[in-house]
TIDO-303262 format. One record per residue (C-alpha): residue number from 1; chain; x, y, z; residue in one letter. Coordinates in steps of 0.5 Angstrom, whole numbers, plus 500, padded with zeros to 3 digits. Layout:
N
+-------+------+-----+-----+-----+-------+
| nutor | palo |   x |   y |   z | lumfi |
+-------+------+-----+-----+-----+-------+
|   NUM |    A |   X |   Y |   Z |     A |
...
+-------+------+-----+-----+-----+-------+
***
This chain:
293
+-------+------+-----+-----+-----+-------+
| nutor | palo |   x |   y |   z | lumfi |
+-------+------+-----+-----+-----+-------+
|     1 |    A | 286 | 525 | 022 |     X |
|     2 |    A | 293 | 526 | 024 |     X |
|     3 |    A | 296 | 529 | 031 |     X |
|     4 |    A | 303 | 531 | 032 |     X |
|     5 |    A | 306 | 529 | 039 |     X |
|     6 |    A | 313 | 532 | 043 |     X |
|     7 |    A | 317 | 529 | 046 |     X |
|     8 |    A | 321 | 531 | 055 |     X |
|     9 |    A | 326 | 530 | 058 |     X |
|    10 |    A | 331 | 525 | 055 |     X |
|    11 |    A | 330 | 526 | 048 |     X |
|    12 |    A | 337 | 531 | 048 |     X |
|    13 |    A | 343 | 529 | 044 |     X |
|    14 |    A | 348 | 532 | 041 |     X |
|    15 |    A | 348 | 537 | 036 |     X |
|    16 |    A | 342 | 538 | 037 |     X |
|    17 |    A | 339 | 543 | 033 |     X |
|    18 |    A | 345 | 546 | 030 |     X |
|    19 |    A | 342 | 543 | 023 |     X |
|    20 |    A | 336 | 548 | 024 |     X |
|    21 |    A | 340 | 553 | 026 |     X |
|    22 |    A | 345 | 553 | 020 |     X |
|    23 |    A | 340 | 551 | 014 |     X |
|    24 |    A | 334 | 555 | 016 |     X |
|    25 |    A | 334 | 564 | 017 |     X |
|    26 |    A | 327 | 563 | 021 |     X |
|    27 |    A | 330 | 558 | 026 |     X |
|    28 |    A | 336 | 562 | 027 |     X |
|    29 |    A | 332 | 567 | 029 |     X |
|    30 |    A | 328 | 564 | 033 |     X |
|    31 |    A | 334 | 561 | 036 |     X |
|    32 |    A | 338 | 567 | 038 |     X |
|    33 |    A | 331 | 570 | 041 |     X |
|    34 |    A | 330 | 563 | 045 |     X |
|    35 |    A | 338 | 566 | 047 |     X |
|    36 |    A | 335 | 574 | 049 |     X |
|    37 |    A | 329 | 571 | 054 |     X |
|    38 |    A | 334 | 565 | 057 |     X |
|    39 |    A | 340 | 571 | 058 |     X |
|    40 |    A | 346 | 565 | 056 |     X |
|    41 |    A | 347 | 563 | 049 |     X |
|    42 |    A | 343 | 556 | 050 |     X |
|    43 |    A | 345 | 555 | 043 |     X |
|    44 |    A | 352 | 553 | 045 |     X |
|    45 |    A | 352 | 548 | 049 |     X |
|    46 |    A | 347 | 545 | 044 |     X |
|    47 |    A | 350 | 545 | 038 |     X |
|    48 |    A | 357 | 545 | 042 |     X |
|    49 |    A | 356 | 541 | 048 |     X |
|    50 |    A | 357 | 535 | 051 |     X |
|    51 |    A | 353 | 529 | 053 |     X |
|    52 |    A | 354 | 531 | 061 |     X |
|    53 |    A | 353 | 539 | 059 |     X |
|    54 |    A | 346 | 537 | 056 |     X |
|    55 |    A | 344 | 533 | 062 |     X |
|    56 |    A | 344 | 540 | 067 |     X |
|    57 |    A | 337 | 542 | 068 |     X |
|    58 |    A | 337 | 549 | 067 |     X |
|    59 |    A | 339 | 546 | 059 |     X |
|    60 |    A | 336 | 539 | 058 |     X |
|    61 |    A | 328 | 542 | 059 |     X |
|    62 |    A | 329 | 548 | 055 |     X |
|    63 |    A | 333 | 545 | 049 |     X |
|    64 |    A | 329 | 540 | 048 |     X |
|    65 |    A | 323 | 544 | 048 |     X |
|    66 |    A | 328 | 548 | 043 |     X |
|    67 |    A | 329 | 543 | 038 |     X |
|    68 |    A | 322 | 541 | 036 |     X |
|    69 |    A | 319 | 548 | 038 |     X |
|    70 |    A | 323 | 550 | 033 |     X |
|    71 |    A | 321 | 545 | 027 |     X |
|    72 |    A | 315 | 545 | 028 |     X |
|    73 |    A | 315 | 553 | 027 |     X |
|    74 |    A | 318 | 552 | 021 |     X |
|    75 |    A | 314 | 547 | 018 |     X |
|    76 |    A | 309 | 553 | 018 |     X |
|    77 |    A | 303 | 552 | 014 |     X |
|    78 |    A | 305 | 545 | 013 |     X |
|    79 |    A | 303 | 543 | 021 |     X |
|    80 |    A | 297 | 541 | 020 |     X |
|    81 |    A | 295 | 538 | 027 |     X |
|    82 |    A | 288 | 535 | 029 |     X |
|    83 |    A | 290 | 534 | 036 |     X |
|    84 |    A | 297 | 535 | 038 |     X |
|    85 |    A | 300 | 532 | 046 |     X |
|    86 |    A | 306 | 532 | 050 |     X |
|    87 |    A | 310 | 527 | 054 |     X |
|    88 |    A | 311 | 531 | 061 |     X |
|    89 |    A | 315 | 537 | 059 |     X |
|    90 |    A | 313 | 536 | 051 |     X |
|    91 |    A | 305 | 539 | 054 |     X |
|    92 |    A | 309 | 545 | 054 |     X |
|    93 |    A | 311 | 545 | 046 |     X |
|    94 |    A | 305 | 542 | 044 |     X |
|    95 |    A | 300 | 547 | 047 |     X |
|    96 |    A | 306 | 553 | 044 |     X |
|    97 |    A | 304 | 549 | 038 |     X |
|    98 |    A | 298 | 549 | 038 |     X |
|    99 |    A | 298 | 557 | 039 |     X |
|   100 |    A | 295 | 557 | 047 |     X |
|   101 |    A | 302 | 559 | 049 |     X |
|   102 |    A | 307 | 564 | 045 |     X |
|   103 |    A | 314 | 562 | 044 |     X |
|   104 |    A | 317 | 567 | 050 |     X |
|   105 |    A | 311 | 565 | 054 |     X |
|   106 |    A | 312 | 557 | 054 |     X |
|   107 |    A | 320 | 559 | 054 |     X |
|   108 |    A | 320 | 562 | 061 |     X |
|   109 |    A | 315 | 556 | 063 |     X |
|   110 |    A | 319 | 550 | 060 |     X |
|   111 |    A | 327 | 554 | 064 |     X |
|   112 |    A | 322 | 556 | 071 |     X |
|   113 |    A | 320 | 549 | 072 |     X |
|   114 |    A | 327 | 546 | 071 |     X |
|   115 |    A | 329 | 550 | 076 |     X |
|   116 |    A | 323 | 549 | 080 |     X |
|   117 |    A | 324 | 542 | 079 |     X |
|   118 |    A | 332 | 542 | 080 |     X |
|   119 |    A | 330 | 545 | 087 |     X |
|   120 |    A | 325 | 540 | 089 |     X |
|   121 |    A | 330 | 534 | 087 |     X |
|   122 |    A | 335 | 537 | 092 |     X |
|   123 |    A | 330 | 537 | 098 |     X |
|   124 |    A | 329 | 529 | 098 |     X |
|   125 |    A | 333 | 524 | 095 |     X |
|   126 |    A | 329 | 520 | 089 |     X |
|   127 |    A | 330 | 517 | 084 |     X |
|   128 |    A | 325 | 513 | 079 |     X |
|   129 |    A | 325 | 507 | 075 |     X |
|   130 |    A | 322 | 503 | 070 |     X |
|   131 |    A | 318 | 497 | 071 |     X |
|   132 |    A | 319 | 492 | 064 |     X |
|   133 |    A | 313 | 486 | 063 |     X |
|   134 |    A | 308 | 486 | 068 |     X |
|   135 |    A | 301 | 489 | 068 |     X |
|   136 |    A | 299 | 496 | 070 |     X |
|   137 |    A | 295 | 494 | 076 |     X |
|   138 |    A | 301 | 489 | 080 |     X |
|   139 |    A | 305 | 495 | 079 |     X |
|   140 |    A | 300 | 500 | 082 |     X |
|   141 |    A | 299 | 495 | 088 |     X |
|   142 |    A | 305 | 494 | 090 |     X |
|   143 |    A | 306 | 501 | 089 |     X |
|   144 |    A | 301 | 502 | 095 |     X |
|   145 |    A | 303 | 497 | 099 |     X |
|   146 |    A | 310 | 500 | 101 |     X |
|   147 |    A | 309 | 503 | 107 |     X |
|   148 |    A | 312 | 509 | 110 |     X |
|   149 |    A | 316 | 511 | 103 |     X |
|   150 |    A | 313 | 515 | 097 |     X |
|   151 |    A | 313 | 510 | 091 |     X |
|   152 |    A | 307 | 512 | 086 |     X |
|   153 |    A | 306 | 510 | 078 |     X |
|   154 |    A | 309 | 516 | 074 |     X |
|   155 |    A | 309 | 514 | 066 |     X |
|   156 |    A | 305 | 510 | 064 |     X |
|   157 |    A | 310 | 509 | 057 |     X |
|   158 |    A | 306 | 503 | 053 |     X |
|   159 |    A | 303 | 496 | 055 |     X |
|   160 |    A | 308 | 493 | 059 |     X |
|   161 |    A | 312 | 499 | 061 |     X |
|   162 |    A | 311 | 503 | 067 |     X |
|   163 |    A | 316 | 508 | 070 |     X |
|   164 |    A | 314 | 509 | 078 |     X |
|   165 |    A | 318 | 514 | 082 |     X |
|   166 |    A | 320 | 515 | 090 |     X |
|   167 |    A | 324 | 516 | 094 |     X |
|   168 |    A | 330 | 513 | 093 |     X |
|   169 |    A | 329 | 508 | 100 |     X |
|   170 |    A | 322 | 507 | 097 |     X |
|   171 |    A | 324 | 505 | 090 |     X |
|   172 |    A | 329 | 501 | 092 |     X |
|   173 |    A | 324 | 497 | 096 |     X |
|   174 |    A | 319 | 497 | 090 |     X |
|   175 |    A | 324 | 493 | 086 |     X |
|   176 |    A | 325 | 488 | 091 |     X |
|   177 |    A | 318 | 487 | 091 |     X |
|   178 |    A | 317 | 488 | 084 |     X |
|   179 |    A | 322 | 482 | 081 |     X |
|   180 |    A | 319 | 478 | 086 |     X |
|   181 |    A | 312 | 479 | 084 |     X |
|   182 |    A | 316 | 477 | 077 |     X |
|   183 |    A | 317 | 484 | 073 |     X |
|   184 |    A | 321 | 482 | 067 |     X |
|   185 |    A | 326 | 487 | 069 |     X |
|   186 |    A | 327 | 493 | 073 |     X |
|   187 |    A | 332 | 500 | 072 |     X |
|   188 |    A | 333 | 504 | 077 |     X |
|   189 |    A | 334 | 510 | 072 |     X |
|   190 |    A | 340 | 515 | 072 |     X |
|   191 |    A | 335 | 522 | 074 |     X |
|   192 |    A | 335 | 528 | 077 |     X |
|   193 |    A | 329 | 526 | 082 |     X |
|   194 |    A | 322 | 523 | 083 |     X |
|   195 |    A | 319 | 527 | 077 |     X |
|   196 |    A | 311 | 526 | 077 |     X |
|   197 |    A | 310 | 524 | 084 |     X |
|   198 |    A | 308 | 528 | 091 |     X |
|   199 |    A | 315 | 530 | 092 |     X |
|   200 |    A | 314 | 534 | 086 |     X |
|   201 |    A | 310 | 538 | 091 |     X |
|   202 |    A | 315 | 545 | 092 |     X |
|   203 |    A | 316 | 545 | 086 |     X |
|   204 |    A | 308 | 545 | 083 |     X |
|   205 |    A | 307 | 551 | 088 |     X |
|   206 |    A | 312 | 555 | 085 |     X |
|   207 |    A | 311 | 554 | 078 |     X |
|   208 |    A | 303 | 554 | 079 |     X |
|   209 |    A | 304 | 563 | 081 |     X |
|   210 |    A | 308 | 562 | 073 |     X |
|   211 |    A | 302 | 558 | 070 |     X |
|   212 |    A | 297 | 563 | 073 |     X |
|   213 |    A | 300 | 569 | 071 |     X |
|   214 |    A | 302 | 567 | 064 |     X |
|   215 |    A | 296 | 568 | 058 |     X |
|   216 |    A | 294 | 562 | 054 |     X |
|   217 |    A | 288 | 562 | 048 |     X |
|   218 |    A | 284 | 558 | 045 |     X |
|   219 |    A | 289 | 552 | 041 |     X |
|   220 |    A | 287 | 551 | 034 |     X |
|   221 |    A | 286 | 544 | 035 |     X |
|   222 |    A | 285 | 539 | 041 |     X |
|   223 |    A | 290 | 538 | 046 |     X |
|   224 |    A | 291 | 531 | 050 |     X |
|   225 |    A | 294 | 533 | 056 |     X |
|   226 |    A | 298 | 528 | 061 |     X |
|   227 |    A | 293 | 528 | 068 |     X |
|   228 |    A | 287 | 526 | 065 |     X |
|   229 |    A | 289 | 524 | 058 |     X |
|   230 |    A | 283 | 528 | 054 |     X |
|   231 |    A | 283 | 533 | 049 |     X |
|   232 |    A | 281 | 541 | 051 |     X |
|   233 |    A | 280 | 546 | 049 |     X |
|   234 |    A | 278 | 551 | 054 |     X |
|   235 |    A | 284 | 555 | 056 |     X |
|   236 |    A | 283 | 555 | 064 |     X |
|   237 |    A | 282 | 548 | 064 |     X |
|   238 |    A | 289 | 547 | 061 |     X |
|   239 |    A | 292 | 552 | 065 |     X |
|   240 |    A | 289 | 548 | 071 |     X |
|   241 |    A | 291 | 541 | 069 |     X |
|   242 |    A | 298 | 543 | 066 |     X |
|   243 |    A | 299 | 545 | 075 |     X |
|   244 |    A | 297 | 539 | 076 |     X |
|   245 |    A | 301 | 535 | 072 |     X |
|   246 |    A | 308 | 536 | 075 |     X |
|   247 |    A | 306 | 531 | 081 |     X |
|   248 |    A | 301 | 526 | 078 |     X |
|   249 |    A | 303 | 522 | 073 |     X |
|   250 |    A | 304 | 522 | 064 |     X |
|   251 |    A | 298 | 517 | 062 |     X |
|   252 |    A | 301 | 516 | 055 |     X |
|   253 |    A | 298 | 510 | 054 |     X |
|   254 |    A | 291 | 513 | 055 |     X |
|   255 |    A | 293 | 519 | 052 |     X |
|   256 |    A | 293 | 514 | 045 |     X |
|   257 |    A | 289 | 511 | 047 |     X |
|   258 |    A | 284 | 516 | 046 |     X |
|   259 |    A | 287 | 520 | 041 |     X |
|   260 |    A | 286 | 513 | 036 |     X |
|   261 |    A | 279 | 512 | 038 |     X |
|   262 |    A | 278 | 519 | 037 |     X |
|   263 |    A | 280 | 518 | 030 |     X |
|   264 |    A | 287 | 520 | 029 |     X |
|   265 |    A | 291 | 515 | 024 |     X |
|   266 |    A | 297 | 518 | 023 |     X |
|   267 |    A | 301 | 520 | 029 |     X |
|   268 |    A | 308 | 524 | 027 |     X |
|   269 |    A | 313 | 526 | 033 |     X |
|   270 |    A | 316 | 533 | 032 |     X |
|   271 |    A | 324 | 533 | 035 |     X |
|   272 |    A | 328 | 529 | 039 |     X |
|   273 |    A | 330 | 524 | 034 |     X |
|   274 |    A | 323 | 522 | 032 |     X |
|   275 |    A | 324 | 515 | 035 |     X |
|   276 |    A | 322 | 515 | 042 |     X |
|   277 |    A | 315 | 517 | 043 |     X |
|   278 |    A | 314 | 512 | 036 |     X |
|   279 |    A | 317 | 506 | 039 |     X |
|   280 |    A | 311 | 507 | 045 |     X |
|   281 |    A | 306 | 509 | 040 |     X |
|   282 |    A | 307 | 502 | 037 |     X |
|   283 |    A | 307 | 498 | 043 |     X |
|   284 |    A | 300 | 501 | 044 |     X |
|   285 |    A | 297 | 500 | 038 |     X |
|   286 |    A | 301 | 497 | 031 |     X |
|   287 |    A | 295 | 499 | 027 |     X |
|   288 |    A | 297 | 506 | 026 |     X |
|   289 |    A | 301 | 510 | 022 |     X |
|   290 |    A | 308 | 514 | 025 |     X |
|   291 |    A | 313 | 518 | 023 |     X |
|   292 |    A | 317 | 524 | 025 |     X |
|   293 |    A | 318 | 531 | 022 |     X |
+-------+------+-----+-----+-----+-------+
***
């Protein structure tokens, strides 16, 4: 069995998608109506544009959901997907691949929640940071033990490396604490705000009104969602976890977890360069198959 996985935000590059967009007529379509429903041409600054271009949130979210939306689109009947799963903002592109979103529907959620999300960053100063070699359950009790600061665990990545997020007095706190606890190493990361934690909050409460008013259907496979790490189906189920999931963290490590024991051998990521989403799989498990479309 095999199930295809979408990468978020930080998969960007250069140039992405312009290899689509000239090659391909179904994608060029698709591009320019990804152009009409955003009101600016986002394939400019894909194609042309530079790193520090790529980097502004109206563009980050919605190019990355673009670059593997689109070649999962065009892989037509050769998209067979058994399950199919999203690191935070790929939820999005996995639902719409999976058919419980349409393409013009997960496109305006995927622009409304960068915007919503860049409001949120400019209320608090936060940030987030990676916590490398050290167990889930140290990190999450130092976590709870700063005081008087939003600190709390927002990407469970792979075995060894959990990303929390807070404001920036917090975060700076946690790193304190961690390396002494002895964490390999700690990166503060170079991000627009707390994603993932309760900081999230004003920004969850103006996506909710988007997600309700927005259709979702049955998907044809499984979907593995990021709050709970477990395959649904049951289109009000997704509606309501896809909420929840701007202020609780990505359980990926769960999440493939699950998805091997239910059966899934073959794990193929679509978009971002095929690399990131890979190299946590493998830290997970070895025994399994990865690729990229």
């Amino acid at each position: 069995m095999q199930a295809y996985v979408f990468p978020g935000q930080g998969s960007q590059f250069e140039g992405m998608g312009k290899e689509l967009y000239d090659s391909n007529t179904q994608a060029r379509e698709l591009f320019e109506q990804a152009n009409e429903i955003l009101g600016w041409r986002i394939t400019d600054i894909m194609f042309t544009g530079t790193k520090e271009d790529l980097t502004q949130t109206k563009v980050t979210q919605p190019a990355v959901f673009l670059e593997s939306i689109i070649r999962a689109k065009i892989a037509g009947e050769g998209f067979k997907a058994d399950a199919v799963a999203g690191h935070s903002l790929g939820e999005i592109t996995a639902l719409a691949a999976a058919g419980a979103l349409s393409f013009p529907d997960a496109l305006k959620l995927v622009s409304q929640r960068a915007f919503a999300m860049q409001k949120a960053c400019e209320r608090t100063e936060s940030t987030m940071a990676a916590v490398l070699g050290m167990e889930d359950a140290d990190v999450e009790r130092i976590c709870a033990e700063i005081s008087g600061e939003v600190v709390v665990p927002a990407n469970y990545n792979s075995p060894g490396q959990l990303v929390i997020s807070g404001s920036k007095k917090g975060i700076e706190l946690a790193v304190d604490k961690l390396q002494a606890a002895g964490a390999r190493r700690v990166v503060v990361l170079a991000v627009g705000g707390a994603f993932h934690s309760p900081l999230m909050q004003p920004a969850q409460d103006e996506l909710a009104q988007a997600i309700r008013s927005t259709a979702f259907s049955q998907p044809s496979c499984a979907v593995y969602q990021n709050v709970n790490a477990q395959p649904v189906t049951d289109p009000e189920a997704i509606r309501s976890n896809l909420i929840a999931q701007l202020t609780s963290p990505v359980r990926w490590t769960q999440t493939i977890e699950n998805m091997i024991a239910g059966g899934i051998t073959s794990f193929i990521e679509v978009g971002g360069g095929g690399a990131v989403l890979r190299g946590m799989i493998r830290k997970i498990n070895r025994e399994v198959q990865t690729d990229a479309l």
